[in-house]
Structures are given as structure tokens and as C-alpha cells.
C-alpha positions in Angstrom: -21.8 -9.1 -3.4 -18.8 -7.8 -0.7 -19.8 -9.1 2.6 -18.7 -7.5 5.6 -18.7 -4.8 3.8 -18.7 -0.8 5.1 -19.2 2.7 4.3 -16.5 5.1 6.1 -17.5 8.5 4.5 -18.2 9.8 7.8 -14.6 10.1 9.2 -14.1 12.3 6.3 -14.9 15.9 8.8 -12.4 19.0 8.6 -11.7 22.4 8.6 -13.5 24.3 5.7 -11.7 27.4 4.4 -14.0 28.1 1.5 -16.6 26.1 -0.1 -16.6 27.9 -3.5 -13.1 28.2 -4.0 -11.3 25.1 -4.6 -7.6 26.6 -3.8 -9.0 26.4 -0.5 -10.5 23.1 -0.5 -9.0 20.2 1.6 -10.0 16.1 0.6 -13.0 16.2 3.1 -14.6 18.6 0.8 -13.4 16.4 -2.5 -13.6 13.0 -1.4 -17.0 11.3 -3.1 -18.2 7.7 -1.7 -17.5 4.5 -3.6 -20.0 1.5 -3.5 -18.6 -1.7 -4.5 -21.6 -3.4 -3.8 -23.7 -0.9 -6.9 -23.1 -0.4 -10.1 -20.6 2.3 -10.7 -19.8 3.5 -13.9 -15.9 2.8 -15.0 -14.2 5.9 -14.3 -13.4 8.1 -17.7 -11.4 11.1 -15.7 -7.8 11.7 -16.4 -7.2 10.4 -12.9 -8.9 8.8 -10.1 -7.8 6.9 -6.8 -10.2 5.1 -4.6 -9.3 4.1 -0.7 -10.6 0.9 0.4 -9.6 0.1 4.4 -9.0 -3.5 5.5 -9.7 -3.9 9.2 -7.8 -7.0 10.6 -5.2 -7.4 12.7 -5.3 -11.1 12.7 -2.2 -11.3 10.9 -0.2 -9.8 13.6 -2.0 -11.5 16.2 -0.9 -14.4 14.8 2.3 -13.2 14.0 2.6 -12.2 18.0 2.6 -8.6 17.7 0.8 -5.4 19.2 -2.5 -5.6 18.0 -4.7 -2.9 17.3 -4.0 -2.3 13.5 -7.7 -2.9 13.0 -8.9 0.6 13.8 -6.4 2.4 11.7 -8.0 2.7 8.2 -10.1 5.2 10.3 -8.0 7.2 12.3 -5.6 7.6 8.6 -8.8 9.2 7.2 -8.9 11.4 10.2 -5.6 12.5 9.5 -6.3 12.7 5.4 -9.0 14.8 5.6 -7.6 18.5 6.1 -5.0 18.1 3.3 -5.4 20.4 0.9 -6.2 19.7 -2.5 -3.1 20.3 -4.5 -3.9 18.4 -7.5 -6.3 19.5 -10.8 -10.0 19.7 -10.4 -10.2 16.7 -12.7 -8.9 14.6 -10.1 -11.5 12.3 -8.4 -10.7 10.6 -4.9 -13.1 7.7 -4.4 -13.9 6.1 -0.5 -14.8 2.8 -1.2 -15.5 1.8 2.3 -13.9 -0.9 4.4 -14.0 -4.7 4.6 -14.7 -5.7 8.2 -12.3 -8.6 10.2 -13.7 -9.1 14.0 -16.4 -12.0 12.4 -14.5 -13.7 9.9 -11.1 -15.7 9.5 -8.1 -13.5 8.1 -8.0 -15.2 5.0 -12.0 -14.8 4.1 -10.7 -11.1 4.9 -8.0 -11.7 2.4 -10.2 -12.5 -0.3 -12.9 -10.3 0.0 -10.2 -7.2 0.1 -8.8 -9.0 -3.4 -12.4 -8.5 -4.6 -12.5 -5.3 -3.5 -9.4 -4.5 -5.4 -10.3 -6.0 -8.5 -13.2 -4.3 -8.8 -11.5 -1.1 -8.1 -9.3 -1.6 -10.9 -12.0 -2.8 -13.2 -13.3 0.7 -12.8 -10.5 2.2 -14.5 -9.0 3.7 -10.8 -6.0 3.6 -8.6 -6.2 1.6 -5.4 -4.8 3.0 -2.4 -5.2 0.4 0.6 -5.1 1.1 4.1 -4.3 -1.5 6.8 -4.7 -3.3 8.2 -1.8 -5.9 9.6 0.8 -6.6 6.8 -1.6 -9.5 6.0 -3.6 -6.5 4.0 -0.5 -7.0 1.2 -1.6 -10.4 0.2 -5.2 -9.1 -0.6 -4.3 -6.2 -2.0 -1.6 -9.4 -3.9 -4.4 -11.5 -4.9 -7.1 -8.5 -6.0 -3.8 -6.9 -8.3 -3.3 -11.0 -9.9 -7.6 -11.3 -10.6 -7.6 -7.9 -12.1 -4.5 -9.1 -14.6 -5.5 -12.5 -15.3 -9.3 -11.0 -16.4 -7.8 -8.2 -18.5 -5.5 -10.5 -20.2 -6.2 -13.9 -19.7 -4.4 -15.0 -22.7 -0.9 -13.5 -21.2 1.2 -14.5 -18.4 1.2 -11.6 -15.6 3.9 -10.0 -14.4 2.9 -8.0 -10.7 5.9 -6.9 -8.7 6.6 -5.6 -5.2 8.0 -3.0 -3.6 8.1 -3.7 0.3 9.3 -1.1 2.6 9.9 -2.8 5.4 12.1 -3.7 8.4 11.2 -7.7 8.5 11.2 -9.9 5.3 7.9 -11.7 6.1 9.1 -14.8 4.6 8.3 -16.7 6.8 7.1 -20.5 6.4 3.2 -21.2 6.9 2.7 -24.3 6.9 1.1 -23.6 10.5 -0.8 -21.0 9.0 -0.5 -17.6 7.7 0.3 -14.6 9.0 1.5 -11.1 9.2 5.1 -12.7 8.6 4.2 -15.1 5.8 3.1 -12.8 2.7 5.5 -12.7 0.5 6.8 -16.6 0.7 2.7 -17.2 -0.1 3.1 -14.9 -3.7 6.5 -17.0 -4.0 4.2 -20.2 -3.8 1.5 -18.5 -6.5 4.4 -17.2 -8.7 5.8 -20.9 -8.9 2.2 -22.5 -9.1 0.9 -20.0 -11.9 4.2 -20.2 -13.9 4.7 -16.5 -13.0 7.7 -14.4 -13.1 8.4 -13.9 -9.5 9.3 -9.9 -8.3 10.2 -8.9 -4.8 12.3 -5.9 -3.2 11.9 -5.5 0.4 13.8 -2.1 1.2 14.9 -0.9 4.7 15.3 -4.9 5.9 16.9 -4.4 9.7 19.7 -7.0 10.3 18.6 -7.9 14.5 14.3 -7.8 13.1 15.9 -11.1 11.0 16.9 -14.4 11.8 19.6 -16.0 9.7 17.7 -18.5 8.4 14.8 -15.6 6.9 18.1 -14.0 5.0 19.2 -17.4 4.1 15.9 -18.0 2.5 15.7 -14.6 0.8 19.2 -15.9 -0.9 17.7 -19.2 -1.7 14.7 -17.3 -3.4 16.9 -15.0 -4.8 15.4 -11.9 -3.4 17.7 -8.8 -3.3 17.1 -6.5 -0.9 18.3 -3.0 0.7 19.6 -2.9 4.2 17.8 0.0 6.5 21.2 1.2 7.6 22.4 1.2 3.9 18.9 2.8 2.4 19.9 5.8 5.8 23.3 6.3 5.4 25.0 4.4 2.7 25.1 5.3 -0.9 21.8 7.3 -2.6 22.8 6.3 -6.3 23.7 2.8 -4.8 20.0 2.1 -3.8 18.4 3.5 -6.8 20.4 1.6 -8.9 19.1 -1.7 -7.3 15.6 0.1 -7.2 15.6 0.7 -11.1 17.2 -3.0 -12.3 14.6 -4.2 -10.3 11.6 -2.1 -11.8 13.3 -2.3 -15.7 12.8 -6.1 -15.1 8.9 -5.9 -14.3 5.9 -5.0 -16.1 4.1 -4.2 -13.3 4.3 -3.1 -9.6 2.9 -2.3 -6.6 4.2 -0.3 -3.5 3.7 -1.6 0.1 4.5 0.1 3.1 5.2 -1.5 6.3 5.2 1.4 9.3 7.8 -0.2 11.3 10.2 0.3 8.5 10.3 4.0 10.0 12.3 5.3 13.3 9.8 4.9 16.4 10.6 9.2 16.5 8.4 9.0 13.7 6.3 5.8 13.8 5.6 5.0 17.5 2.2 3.4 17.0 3.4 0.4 14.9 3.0 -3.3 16.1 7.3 -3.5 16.3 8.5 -0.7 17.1 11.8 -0.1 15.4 14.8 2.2 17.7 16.9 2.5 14.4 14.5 2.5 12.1 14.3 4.8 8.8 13.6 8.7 8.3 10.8 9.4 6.3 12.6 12.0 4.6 15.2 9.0 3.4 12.0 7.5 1.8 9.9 9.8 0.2 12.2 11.1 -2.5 12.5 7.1 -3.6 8.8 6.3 -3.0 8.8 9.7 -5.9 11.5 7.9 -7.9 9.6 4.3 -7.8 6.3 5.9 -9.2 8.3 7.8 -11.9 8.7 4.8 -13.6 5.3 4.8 -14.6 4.9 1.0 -13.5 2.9 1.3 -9.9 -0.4 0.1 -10.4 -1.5 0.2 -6.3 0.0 1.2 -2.9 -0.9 0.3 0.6 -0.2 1.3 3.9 0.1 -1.5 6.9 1.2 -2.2 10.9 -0.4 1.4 12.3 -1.8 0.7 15.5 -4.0 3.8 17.0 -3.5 2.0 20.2 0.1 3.2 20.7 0.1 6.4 18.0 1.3 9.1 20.7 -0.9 12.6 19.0 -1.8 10.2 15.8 2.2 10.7 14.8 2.0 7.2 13.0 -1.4 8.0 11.4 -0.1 11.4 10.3 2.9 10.3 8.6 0.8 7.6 6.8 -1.6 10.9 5.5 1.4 12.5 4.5 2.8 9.2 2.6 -0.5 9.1 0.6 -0.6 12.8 0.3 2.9 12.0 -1.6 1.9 9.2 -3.4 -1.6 10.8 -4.8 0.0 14.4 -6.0 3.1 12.5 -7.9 1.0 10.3 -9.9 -1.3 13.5 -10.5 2.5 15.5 -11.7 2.8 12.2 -14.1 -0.5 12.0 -15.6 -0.9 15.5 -15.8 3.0 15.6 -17.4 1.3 12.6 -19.8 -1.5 14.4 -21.0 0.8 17.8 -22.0 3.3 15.4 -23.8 1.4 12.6 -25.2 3.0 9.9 -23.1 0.3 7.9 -21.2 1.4 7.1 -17.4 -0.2 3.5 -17.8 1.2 1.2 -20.5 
């Protein structure tokens, strides 16, 4: 049983076009509710994706940030709901509600969002998770990891990430952990578990770092993408790095820091970034990354309604998932016409 546990169905209000013809229809009108907490059958559809919301912002409290990232699983459905559905009729988008923060420590949050993950998974669907802090990565971490381990517990897993991001979040927690702290926590599983350990951080901002936080990324032997090369260096330079670094992982998932972005585009973020990244830099890779055929979840982190000017934060984060949810649908749907599955 999920504690703390939510529906959200009823942020999911638009405009309404037609309601008998579904070339009119937007995801309000499409969008079923998920309960984690029943008994749902394991889904048998050619495609489905199921949003779960984790509402903390303990992480960047801790981390000494802007909070506020708590209310924005809601205001991104908001946004999501008049997008038109551009995908097949045989596409199913699941709500599965949100995991509530105010009343319990980040990392019971943490665990209860792995849950929720797992069991999204276990139903044969795509987890799309919206933040949240950047401490909604290590659940959505942790919920990826149980989902592996009890599909094939005789095999080592092999879970990679894909961190678009201005900050490493490397940082040491032996004070506790935070928004800042994710990935050197996976590090510490990956060593613990005997796992193979898989991070790209892409759009990292040289004065968001200290030395010693790219020191340590050398030490781990992290590679990364610098924001000002990802924006204006060499195109076939980053997607080289991008593709060694999927060819040498089973298995990935895509996380999305806001802040990575230009505060023209992303001004409700907890840092704010002045030379931060164009979106239009990053959706043709975030296109390329799911093209290999190996990202198994996204999330979406750091939007904080407090400071969105007109939801301009919140709206690119629709329009991120929007991206995300119609290029997997091109894959599978590519798949099924060819015989090539999109999951190996």
C-alpha cells in the first residue's frame, strides 16, 4: 500500500474541440486515471506511459535553493492538458496520481516514488516523472533498480543516466542528502551492488561548479558535456560522446533538470541560469537519445510555479514531454511496421 498517496485527475480540464473526433482531441480528453494502490491489469497495448508527480522540494531546501518545486507536478498537467493527441488511438496515457512530501522526510518520499515506479513498470508501461526537486531522480533511481532486480534477479543490472543539467549534483552527503547529492548516492549503490556504474550529465555550467565537484567527476570517471559546448560547439562532437556513452549501457533513463535551460526560457527554476541552454539545442538530442531504443523512463525536475512568469517553465516542461511521448510513439509504431521491437 502507497501512503501519502494522491489522485490528480482533476487538473486534467481543457479546451474541447470535438468529443467524437479524435483528430481533434487534446490529452485531457485521453488521459485515463491510474491507481497504484488497486489492482490494475498489466498493460497489453502497443504503447502506454503513465505520469506519477512527486511533490517535495525538500531536496532543494536542503540544498539551499528557491523552493516551491512542490506544486509543480500540478501546474505541468495544467500545461499538458490542451496538447493535442498526435499519436495512434492505441496509445494509452495513464495519471497515476502523486506521492505527497509536506508530512514525511525526503527520503520516505524517495522510497515510496521508487514504489511507485516499480509498479508502473511491472505493468508493462513507461514512466514519465514529474518533480519535484532533483531529489525526484533518486526515486525514480531506486524504483528503475527494484523493477530490474525483480525481472531478472539472476543478472547484474545495468541502468544508466542521462542528466541534463547545469550542476553535477555530486555532491558529498555524509550530512545528508539532497538535491545536490543524487548521483554520488547511485555511485555508492553501483559500487555496493557490484553494478556497472553509467552517468552523463549534459549542459554542466563551468561558474554552477566548484573545482573540487569536477575534480570528483574525473575521479569517478564521469564524462560530461559542457553547456557552452552542447550551445555552440560542435553538434556531431556531442552526439558522439552521447552515443559511446549509450552503446556502452543496456539500459537508460533521461533526467531533466530545468535550470539546465536559459532563464528566457526557464525562469521558474530554483537557480536560475543567465547563460543557460536553448531548448531548441536540446530537443533534437533528447530525439537522438530515445532513438537508441534504450530509455526505459524520463523525468522532469527544479520547476518552481512560484517564480514561472505566465507558466513559461511549466510550458516548456509540457512541451519536453509532448517530445518525449510522440518519439517513442514514431519508434514503436516504426517497430511494429518493421518487426523490430523498441524494448530489448
Amino acid at each position: 500500500m502507497l501512503d501519502n498517496y494522491v489522485s490528480a485527475m482533476e487538473h486534467w480540464q481543457g479546451r474541447v474541440d470535438s468529443e467524437e473526433d479524435y483528430d481533434s482531441f487534446r490529452w485531457h480528453q485521453w488521459v485515463r486515471p491510474l491507481d497504484l494502490n488497486g489492482d490494475p491489469e498489466v498493460f497489453q497495448g502497443p504503447q502506454g506511459f503513465a505520469f506519477i508527480g512527486f511533490c517535495s522540494e525538500q531536496g532543494v531546501q536542503r540544498n539551499k535553493g528557491r523552493v516551491g518545486t512542490a506544486l509543480a507536478p500540478d501546474l505541468i498537467r495544467r500545461q499538458m492538458a490542451n496538447l493535442p493527441c498526435t499519436f495512434q488511438q492505441s496509445v494509452a496515457i495513464y495519471d497515476a496520481g502523486d506521492i505527497l512530501c509536506q508530512d514525511i522526510s525526503m527520503e520516505e518520499g524517495q522510497a515510496r516514488l521508487a514504489e511507485a515506479v516499480r509498479r508502473i513498470l511491472a505493468l508493462n508501461l513507461f514512466p514519465i516523472v514529474l518533480g519535484g526537486g532533483h531529489e525526484t531522480t533518486f526515486g525514480h533511481y531506486c524504483g528503475q533498480l527494484a523493477h530490474a532486480e525483480g525481472k531478472q534477479p539472476e543478472k547484474t543490472p545495468d541502468i544508466a543516466v542521462v542528466n541534463f543539467d547545469a550542476h553535477f549534483d555530486l555532491r558529498p552527503y555524509d550530512r545528508g542528502s539532497s538535491s545536490g547529492s543524487m548521483f554520488r548516492q547511485i555511485a555508492d549503490i553501483c559500487r555496493e551492488k557490484g553494478m556497472k556504474y553509467g552517468y552523463l550529465p549534459l549542459g554542466i555550467q563551468k561558474h554552477s561548479n566548484t573545482v573540487s565537484l569536477f575534480r570528483e567527476a574525473e575521479r569517478m570517471d564521469v564524462r560530461y558535456v559542457l553547456a557552452r559546448d552542447l550551445q555552440y560547439g560542435s553538434a556531431a562532437s556531442v552526439y558522439e560522446k552521447v552515443d559511446t556513452f549509450m552503446y556502452e549501457h543496456e539500459n537508460a533513463y533521461i533526467t531533466i533538470c530545468t535550470d539546465v535551460f536559459s532563464s528566457a526560457f526557464a525562469p521558474g527554476v530554483s537557480a536560475p541560469q543567465a547563460l543557460g541552454l536553448d531548448p531548441e539545442r536540446v530537443l533534437p538530442l533528447i530525439k537522438h537519445i530515445l532513438r537508441t531504443r534504450k530509455i526505459r523512463g524520463f523525468d522532469i525536475c527544479e520547476i518552481s510555479p512560484r517564480f514561472d512568469q505566465d507558466n513559461t517553465t511549466a510550458s516548456l516542461g509540457a512541451v519536453l514531454i509532448f517530445t518525449v511521448v510522440n518519439t517513442i510513439c514514431k519508434l514503436k509504431n516504426l517497430a511494429v511496421n518493421t518487426g523490430v521491437e523498441y524494448y530489448g
